[in-house]
VEXFI-109131 format. One record per residue: x, y, z of N, C-alpha, C in turn; residue in one letter; residue number from 1. Coordinates in pm, whole numbers. Layout:
BEGIN
n_u	n_v	n_w	ca_u	ca_v	ca_w	c_u	c_v	c_w	residuo	num
X	Y	Z	X	Y	Z	X	Y	Z	A	NUM $
...
//
This chain:
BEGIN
n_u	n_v	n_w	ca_u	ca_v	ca_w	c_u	c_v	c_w	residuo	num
5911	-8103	-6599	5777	-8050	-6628	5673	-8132	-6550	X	1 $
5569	-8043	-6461	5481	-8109	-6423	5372	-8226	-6525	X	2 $
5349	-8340	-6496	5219	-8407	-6567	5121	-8385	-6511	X	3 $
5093	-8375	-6409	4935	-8446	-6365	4906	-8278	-6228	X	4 $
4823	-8274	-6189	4814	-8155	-6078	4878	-8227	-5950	X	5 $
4854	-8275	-5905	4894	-8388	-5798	5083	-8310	-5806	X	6 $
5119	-8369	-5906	5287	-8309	-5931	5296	-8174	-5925	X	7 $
5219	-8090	-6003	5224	-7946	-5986	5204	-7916	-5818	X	8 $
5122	-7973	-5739	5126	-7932	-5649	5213	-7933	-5523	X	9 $
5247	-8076	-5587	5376	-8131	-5469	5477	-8039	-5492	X	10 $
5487	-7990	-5639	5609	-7905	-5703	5616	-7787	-5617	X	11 $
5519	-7711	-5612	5448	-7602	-5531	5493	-7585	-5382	X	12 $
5462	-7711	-5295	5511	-7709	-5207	5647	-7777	-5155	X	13 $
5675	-7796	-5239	5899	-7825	-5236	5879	-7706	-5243	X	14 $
5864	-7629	-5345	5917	-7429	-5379	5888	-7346	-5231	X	15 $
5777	-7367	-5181	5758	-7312	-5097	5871	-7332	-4953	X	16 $
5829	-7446	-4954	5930	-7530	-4806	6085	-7486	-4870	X	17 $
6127	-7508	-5028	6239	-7386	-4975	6268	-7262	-4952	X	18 $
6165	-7214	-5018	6160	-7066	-4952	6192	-6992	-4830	X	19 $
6096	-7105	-4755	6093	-7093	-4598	6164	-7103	-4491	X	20 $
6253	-7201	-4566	6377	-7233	-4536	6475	-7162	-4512	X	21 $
6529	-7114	-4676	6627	-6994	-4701	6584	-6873	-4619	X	22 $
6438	-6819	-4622	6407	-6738	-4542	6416	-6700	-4387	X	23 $
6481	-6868	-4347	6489	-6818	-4211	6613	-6737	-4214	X	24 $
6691	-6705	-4235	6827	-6609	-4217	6813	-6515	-4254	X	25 $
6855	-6346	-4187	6784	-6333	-4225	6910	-6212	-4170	X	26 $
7026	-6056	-4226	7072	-6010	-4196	7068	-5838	-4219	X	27 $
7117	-5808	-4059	7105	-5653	-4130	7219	-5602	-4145	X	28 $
7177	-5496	-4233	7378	-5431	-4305	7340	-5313	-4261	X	29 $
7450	-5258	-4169	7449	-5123	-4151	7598	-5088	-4227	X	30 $
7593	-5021	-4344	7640	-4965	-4399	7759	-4871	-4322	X	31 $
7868	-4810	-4401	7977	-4746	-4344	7926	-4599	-4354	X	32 $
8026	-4496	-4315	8027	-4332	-4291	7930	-4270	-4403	X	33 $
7924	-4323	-4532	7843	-4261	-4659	7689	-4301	-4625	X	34 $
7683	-4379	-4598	7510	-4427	-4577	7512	-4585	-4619	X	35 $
7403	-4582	-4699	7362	-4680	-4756	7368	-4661	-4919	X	36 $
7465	-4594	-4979	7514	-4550	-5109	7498	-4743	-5206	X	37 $
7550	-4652	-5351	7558	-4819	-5426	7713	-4836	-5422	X	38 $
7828	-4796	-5350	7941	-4809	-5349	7992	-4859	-5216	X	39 $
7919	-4844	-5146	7941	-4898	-5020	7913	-5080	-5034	X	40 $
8046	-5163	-4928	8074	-5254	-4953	7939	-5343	-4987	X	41 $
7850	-5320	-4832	7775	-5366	-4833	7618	-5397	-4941	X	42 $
7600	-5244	-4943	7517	-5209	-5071	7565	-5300	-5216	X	43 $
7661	-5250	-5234	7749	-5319	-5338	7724	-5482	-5335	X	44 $
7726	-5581	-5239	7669	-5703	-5243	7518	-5748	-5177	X	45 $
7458	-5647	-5170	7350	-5690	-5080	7245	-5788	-5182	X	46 $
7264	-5767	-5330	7232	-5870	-5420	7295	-6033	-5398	X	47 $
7391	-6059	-5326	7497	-6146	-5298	7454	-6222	-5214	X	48 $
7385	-6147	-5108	7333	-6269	-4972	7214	-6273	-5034	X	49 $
7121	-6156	-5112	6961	-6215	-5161	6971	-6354	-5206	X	50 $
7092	-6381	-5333	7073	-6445	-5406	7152	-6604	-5329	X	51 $
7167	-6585	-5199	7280	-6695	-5144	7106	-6755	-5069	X	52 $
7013	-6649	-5046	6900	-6670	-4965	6893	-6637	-4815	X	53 $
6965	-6544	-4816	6967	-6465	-4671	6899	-6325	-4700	X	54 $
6796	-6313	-4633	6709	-6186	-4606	6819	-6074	-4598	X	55 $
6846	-5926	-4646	6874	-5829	-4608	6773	-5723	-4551	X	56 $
6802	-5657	-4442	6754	-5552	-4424	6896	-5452	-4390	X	57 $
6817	-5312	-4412	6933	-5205	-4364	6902	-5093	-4267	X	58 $
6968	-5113	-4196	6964	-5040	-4071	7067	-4912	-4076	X	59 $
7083	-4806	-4015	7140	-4685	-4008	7189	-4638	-3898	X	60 $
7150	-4677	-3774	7164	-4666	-3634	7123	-4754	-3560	X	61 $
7256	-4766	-3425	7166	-4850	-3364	7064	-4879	-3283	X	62 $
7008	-4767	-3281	6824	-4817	-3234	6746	-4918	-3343	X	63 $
6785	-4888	-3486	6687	-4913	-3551	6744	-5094	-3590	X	64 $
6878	-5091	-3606	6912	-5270	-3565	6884	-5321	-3467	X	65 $
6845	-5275	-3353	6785	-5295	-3201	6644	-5383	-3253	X	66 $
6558	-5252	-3305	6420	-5319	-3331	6388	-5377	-3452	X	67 $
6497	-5384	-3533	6521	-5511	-3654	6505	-5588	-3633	X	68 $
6617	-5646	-3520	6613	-5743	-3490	6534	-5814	-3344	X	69 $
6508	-5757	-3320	6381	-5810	-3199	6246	-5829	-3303	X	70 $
6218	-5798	-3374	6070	-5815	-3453	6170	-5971	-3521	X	71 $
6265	-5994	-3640	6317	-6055	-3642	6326	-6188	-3566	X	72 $
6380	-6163	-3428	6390	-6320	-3373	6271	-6322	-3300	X	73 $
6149	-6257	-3297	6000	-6294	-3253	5939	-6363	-3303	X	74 $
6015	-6342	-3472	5964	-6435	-3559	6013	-6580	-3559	X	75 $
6091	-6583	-3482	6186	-6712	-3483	6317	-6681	-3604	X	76 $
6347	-6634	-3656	6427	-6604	-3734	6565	-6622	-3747	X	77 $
6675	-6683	-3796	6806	-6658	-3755	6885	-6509	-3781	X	78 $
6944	-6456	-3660	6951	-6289	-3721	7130	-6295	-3707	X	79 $
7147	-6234	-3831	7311	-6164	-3809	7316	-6022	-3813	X	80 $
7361	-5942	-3806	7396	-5809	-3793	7531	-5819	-3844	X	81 $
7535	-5717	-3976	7690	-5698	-4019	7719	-5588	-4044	X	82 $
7855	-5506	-3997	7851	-5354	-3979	7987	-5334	-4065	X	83 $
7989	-5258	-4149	8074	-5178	-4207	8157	-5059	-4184	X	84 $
8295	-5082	-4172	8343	-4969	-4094	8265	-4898	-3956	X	85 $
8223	-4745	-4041	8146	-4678	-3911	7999	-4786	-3886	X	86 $
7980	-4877	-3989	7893	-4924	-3916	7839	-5050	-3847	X	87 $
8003	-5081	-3848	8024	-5233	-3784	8043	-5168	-3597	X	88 $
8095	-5000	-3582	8103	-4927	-3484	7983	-4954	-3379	X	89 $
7872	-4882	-3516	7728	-4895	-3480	7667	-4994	-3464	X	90 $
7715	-5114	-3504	7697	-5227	-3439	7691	-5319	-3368	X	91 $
7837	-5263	-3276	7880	-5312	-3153	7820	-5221	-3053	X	92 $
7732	-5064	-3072	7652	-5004	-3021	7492	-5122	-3001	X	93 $
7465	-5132	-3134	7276	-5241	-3104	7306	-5320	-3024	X	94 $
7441	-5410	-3065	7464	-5536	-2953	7485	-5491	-2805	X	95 $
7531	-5378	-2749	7532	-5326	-2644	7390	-5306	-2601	X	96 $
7314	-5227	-2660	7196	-5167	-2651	7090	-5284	-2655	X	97 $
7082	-5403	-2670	7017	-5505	-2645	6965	-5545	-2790	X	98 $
7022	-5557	-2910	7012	-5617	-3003	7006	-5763	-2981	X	99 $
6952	-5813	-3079	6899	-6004	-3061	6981	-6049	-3190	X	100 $
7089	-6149	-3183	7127	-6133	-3272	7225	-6325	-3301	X	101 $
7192	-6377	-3358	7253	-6510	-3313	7443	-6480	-3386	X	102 $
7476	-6373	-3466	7614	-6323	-3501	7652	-6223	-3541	X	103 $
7759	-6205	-3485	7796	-6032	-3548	7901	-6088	-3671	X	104 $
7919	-5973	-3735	8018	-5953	-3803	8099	-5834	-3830	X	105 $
8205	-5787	-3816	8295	-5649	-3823	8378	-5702	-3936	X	106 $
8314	-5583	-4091	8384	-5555	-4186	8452	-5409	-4178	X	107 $
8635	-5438	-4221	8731	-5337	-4177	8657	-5211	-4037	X	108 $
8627	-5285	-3970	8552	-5211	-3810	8663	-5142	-3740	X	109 $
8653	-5018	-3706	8753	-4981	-3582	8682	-5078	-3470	X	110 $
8818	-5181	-3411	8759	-5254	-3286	8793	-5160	-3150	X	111 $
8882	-5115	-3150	8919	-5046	-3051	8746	-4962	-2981	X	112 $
8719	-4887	-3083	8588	-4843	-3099	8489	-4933	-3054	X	113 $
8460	-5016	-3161	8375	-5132	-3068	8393	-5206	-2966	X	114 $
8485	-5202	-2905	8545	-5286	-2802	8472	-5212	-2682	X	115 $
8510	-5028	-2719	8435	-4948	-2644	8260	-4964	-2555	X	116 $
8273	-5015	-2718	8116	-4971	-2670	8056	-5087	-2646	X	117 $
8123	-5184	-2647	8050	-5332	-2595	8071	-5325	-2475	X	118 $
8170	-5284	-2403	8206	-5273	-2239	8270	-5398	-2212	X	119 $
8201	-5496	-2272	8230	-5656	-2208	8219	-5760	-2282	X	120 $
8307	-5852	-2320	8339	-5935	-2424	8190	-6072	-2391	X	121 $
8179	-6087	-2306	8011	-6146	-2246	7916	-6118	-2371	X	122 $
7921	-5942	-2366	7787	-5945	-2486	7786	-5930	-2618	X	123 $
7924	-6022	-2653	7969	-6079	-2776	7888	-6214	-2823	X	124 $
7831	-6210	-2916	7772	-6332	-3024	7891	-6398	-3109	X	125 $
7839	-6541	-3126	8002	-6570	-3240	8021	-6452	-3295	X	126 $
8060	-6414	-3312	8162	-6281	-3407	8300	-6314	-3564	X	127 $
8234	-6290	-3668	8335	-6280	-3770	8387	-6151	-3802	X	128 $
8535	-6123	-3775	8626	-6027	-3827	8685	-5998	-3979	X	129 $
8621	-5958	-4079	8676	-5953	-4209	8701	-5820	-4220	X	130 $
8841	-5838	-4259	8981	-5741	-4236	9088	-5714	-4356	X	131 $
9129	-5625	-4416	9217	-5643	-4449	9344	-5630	-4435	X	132 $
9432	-5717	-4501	9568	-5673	-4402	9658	-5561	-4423	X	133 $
9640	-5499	-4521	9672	-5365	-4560	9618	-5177	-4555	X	134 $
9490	-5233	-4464	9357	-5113	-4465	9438	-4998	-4388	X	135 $
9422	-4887	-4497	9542	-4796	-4438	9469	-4686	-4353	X	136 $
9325	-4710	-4345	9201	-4629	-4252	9325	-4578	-4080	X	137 $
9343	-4510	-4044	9335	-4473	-3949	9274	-4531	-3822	X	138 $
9127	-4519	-3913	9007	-4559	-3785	8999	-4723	-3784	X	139 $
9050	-4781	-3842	9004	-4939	-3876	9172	-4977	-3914	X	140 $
9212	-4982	-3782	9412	-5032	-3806	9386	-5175	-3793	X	141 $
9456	-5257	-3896	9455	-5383	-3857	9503	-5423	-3773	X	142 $
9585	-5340	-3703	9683	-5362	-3580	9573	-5405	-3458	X	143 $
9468	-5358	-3459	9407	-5373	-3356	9302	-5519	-3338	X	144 $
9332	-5606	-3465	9266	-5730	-3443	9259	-5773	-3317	X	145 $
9461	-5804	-3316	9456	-5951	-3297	9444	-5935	-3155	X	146 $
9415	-5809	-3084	9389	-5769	-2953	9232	-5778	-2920	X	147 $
9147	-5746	-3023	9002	-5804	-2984	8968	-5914	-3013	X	148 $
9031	-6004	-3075	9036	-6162	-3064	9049	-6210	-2890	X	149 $
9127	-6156	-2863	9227	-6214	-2749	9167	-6178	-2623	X	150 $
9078	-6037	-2679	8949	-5973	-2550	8799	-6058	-2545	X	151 $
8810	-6107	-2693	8659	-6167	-2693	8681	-6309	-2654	X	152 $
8789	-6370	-2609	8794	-6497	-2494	8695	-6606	-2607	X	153 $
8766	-6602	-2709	8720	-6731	-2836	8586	-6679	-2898	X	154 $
8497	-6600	-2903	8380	-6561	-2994	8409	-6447	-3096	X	155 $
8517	-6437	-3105	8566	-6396	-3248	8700	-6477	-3320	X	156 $
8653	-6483	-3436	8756	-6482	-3533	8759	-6421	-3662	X	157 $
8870	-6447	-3750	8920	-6334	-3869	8935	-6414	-3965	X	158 $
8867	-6291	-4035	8935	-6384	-4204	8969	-6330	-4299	X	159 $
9072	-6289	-4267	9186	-6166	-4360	9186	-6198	-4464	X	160 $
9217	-6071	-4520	9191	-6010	-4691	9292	-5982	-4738	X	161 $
9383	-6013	-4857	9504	-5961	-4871	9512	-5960	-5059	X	162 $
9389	-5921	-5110	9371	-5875	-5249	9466	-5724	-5259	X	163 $
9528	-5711	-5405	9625	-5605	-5442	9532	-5526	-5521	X	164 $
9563	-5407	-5504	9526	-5272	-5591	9633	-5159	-5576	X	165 $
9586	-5075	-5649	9617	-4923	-5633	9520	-4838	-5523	X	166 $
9601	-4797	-5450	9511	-4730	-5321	9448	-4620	-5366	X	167 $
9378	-4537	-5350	9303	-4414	-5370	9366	-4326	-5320	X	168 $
9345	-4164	-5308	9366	-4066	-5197	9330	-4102	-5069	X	169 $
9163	-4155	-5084	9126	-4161	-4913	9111	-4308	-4871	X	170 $
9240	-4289	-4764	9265	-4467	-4688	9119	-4495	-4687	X	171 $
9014	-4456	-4667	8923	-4500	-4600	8753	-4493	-4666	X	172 $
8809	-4461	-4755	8704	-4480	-4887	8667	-4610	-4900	X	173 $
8562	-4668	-5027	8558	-4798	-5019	8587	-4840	-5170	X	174 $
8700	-4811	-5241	8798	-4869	-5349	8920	-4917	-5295	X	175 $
8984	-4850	-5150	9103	-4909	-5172	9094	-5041	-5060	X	176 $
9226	-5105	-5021	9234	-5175	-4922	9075	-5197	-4796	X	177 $
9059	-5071	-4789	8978	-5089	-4661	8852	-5104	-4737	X	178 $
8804	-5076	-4860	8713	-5158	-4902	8727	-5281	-5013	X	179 $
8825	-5319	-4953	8891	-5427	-5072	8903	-5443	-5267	X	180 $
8956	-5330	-5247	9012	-5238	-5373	8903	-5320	-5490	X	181 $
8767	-5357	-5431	8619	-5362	-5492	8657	-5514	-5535	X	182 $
8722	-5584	-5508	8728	-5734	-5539	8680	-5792	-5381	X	183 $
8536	-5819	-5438	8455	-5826	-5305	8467	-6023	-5297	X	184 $
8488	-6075	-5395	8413	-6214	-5387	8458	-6284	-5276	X	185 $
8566	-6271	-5190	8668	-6343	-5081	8636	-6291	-4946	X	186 $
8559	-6137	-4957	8508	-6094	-4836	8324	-6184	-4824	X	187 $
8281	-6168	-4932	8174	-6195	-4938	8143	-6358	-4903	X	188 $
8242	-6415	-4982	8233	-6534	-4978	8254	-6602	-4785	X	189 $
8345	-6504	-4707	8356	-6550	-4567	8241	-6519	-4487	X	190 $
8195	-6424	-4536	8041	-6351	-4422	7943	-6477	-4446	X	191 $
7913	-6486	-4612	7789	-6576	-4598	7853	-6742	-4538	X	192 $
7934	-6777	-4559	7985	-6917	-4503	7986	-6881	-4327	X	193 $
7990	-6772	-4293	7948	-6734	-4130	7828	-6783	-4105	X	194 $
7741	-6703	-4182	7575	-6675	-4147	7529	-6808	-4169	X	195 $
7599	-6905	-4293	7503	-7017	-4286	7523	-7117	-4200	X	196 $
//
């Protein structure tokens, strides 16, 4: 408890200076194929990085993570970009398209896809791969890691998921495997230990 104003104020500005702090980080989630739903991985923790003190914003395409993040690091800002499935896709699209971004991250991402559309492992940022090892998606084969590891010449790595459930009908929904049959704390827990 403050005594005197003198303390209240010093108090005041510790609160602030951490604010400012935590505030520098600062990430956008582009959400998978559904949007920006409350079931989607991301949506689903975006309370998770608020409360870790990493800024969320959400982006939908990549033009609009493009100019996220350029207003973003104008500010001086530290920026990650993290894409979910289709929109970890769309993410390796902003980073192509001249996104500013000090890290990517590809949750269960078709890389093959993004590999596409980056053209060139050059306009790769550190990069975190969170994967699971069972994601029965079609579009997001785990098979295709350990080959964009090996393309991105050391600016990616993985940090596989191997939580048990009951799968759903659709591989590629976000209850089963490929959205980590909703036992998020081990995915979550690797992204923000990225970003900080």
């Amino acid at each position: 408890m403050f005594r005197t104003v003198r303390e209240l104020c010093v108090g005041f500005v510790a609160l602030a200076w951490a604010s400012a702090v935590s505030a520098q980080t600062a990430a956008i989630l582009m959400p998978g194929a559904g949007g920006p739903v409350p079931i989607d991985f991301l949506m689903r923790n975006q309370n998770a990085f608020s409360s870790a003190g990493v800024e969320t914003f959400i982006a939908t395409s990549p033009q609009q993570a493009v100019a996220i993040s350029q207003k973003l690091k104008a500010a001086n800002r530290r920026v990650f970009l993290v894409g979910m499935s289709r929109g970890g896709m769309m993410a390796s699209g902003a980073i192509a398209s001249g996104a500013k971004v000090d890290g990517l991250v590809f949750v269960s991402t078709g890389l093959g896809v993004a590999r596409q559309r980056l053209g060139s492992p050059t306009r790769l940022p550190q990069t975190l791969i969170v994967h699971h090892r069972d994601d029965g998606c079609a579009q997001t084969s785990p098979q295709e890691v350990a080959g964009f590891v090996q393309w991105s010449g050391g600016r990616a790595r993985v940090a596989w998921m191997d939580m048990q459930g009951r799968e759903p009908p659709n591989p590629c929904g976000p209850r089963g495997a490929h959205g980590f049959y909703m036992q998020d704390g081990p995915a979550v827990r690797a992204i923000l230990s990225f970003v900080r």
